[in-house]
Every structure is written in structure tokens, then in C-alpha cells.
N, C-alpha and C positions, 0 to 999 in steps of 0.2 A: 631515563629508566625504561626498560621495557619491562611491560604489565600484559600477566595472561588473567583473565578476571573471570572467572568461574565459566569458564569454557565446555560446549557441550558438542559433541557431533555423532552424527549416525551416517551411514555409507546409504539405508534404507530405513524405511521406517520399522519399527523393533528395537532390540535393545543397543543403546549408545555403544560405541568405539568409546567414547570418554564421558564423563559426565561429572560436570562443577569442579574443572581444572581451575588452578590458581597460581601464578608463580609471578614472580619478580627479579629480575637481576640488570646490578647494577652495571655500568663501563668495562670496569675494572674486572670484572667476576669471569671465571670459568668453572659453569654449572656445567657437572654430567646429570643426562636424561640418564635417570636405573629403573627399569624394570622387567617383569618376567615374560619370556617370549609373547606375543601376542596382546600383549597391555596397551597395543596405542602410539609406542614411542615414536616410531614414523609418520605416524597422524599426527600428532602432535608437533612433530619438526614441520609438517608440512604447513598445518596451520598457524603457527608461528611465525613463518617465510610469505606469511599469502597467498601461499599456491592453492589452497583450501579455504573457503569461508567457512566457520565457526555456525551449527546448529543455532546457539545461542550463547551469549557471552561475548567478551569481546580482545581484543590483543591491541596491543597501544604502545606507542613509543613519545615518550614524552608527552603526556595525556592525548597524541592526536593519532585515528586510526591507522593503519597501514593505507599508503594512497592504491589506487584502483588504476593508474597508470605511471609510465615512467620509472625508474630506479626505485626500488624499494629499501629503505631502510636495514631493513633484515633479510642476508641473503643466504637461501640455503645452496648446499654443498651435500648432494644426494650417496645414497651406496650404490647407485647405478648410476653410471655417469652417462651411458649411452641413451638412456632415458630424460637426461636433463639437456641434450643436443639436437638439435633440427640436423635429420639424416642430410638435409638438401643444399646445406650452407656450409662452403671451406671455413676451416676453424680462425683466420684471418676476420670475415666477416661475423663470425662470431665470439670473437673478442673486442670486435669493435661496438658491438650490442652495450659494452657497458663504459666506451671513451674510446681513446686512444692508447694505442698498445702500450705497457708498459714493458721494457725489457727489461728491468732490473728483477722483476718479479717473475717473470720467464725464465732469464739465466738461473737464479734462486732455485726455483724447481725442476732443472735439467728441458727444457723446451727448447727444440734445436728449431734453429730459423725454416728449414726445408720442412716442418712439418704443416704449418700454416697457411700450406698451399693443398692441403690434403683435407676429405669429408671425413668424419667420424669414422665409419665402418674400414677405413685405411690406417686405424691407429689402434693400438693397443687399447684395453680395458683402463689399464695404469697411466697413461700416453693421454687418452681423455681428460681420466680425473686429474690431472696436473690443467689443463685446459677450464676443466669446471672451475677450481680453486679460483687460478688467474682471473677468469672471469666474474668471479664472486667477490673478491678484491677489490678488482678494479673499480667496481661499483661504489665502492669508498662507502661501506655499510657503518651503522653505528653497531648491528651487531651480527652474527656469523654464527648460523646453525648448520656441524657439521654431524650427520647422520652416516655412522658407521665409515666413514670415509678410506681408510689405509686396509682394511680388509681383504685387497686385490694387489695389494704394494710389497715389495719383500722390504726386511728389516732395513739396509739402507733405505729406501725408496720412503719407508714410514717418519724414519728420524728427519728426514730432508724437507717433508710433505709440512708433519708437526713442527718442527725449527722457525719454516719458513710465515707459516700460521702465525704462530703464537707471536714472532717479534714483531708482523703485522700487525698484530693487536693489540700491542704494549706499544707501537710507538702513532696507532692512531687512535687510540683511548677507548677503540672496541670490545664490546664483551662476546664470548664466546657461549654456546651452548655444544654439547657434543653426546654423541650416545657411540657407548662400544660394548665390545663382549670382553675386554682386557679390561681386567682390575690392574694389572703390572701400570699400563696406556694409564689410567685412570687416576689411578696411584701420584702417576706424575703431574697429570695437566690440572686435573680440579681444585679449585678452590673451596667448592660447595657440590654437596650431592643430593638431586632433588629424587624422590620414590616415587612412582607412577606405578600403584598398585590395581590389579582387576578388581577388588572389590574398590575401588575409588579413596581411596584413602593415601592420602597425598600429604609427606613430610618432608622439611628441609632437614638436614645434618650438616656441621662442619666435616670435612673432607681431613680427619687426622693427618694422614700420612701426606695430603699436598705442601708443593713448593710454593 
């Protein structure tokens, strides 16, 4: 189970970005992050992923911290993809950051072999995050924070992106987190909707209309 446990953080000292977050989801679950512009939701994916340490509080997968080297448990999957790339490394050795290539999961997402020889700044915005995804995969996570992600993808590009997601993580018993601006998106993937409100008041709901 991944456990956020009354999580606090500040960018500077003043008043918190978040303050006494709590969440839990199981394997099986696909939480969307909801809240209103400016609440935190990206700090929070970040913190969750351990890209961020936590003011105070703490984040845990299976009562043990997130580790401080090597593959992480929980990988996030950013709205800037060109931000989660080292500009200086062809995308080949940046897929190998987390194993060996997988090409089932390349084909899956439309990744043509002659891109792989190319740096980031030679790929498309969409062309990346297909790259980010693979790479967050491949990591073989227990659970998968994807932050706004299909945003830059047109409608095929989105169902291909999600399809290829989600049976990843039905057939490796990954839970997913995700945050979007689409209720339609939302509609479909949640199981569970967690509220991350500015005054801190933080609720789960079942997710009516999820599959």
C-alpha cells in the first residue's frame, strides 16, 4: 500500500504549498488527484514520486520509505516531459536508466526505432512523453503518478498513451495516481477521487461513474 501520512511542504518558509496531506491507495486503485488551480496537485505528484522531500510527514510504500537511490517504487510521469530529460543524453541511454529496452512497450506507444538515436530537443513535445512513459515502466514500479500527462497528445495519441497505461497496470498489479483537467479522462480511469482543497481539507469519494 502506498501511504502519504500527514504531509507538509513549503517552497520557502511562509505559508505551506500543503499542509497534513493524507492519502492511501491500494495496487489495484486508480485515484485521480482533484483540485482547484494552484492547490498543490503537482507538489504533491512530485512528492509522492520522491522527486521532493516532504517538509514533514512522511510517504511509504509498504511501511518502508521511498529509497534515496536506485529505482524508485513510485515513478512519476510529468506534464513537461522535456523537464524530466537530461537535454545531454540520446533517448537509447535514457531508457536504459531504468533496464533494458523494452520493445513491446515502445511498439505499444508508436516509438519508431530511428528515434532512439536522437537528444530530446530533436523530438517532439508528444515524442518525449511517449519516452517519459516507457521509461517509467520500465522501472517495473508498484505505483505510477501520472501528472497531467495526454495534455500535448491529440485524441488518438491520448487513447493509445491511456490503453497502453492502464493494461500495464492491471497486468502488473500497479496502482495508478493521475491528475487532469478532463472529467470526460476522469470519468473513465478513476476508481477513487481524492480532494486536495486550498483550505486543506482533504476527502476521498467513490468515483460513480468509473469502470
Amino acid at each position: 500500500m502506498l501511504e502519504v501520512r500527514d504531509v507538509s511542504f513549503s517552497y520557502r518558509a511562509g505559508t505551506p504549498v500543503l499542509a497534513g496531506v493524507s492519502l492511501c491507495v491500494h495496487p489495484e486503485e486508480r485515484v485521480r488527484i482533484s483540485a482547484p488551480s494552484g492547490a498543490g496537485k503537482t507538489t504533491l505528484c512530485s512528492l509522492i514520486a520522491g522527486y521532493r522531500k516532504p517538509c514533514a510527514g512522511d510517504v511509504l510504500v509498504d511501511g518502508a520509505p521511498l529509497p534515496d537511490r536506485g529505482l524508485c517504487p513510485v515513478q512519476l510521469i510529468g506534464q513537461h516531459p522535456e523537464r524530466m530529460l537530461d537535454p545531454r543524453m540520446r533517448m537509447r541511454e535514457t531508457l536504459r536508466e531504468a533496464g533494458a529496452l523494452d520493445v513491446d512497450l515502445m511498439e505499444a506507444l508508436g516509438i519508431e526505432s530511428r528515434w532512439l538515436g536522437r537528444f530530446p530537443h530533436e523530438l517532439s513535445g508528444g515524442e518525449m512523453q511517449r519516452f517519459c512513459i516507457v521509461r517509467a515502466l520500465m522501472a517495473h514500479p508498484r505505483y505510477v503518478v501520472a501528472d497531467e500527462i495526454s495534455t500535448m497528445l491529440d485524441a488518438f495519441a491520448q487513447a493509445q498513451v491511456w490503453k497502453t497505461i492502464l493494461a500495464w497496470c492491471a497486468q502488473h498489479d500497479a496502482g495508478l495516481l493521475f491528475t487532469t483537467h478532463s472529467n470526460a479522462l476522469a470519468a473513465h480511469l478513476a476508481t477513487r477521487t481524492f480532494e486536495l482543497r486550498r483550505e486543506d481539507e482533504m476527502r476521498a469519494r467513490p468515483e460513480s461513474e468509473a469502470v
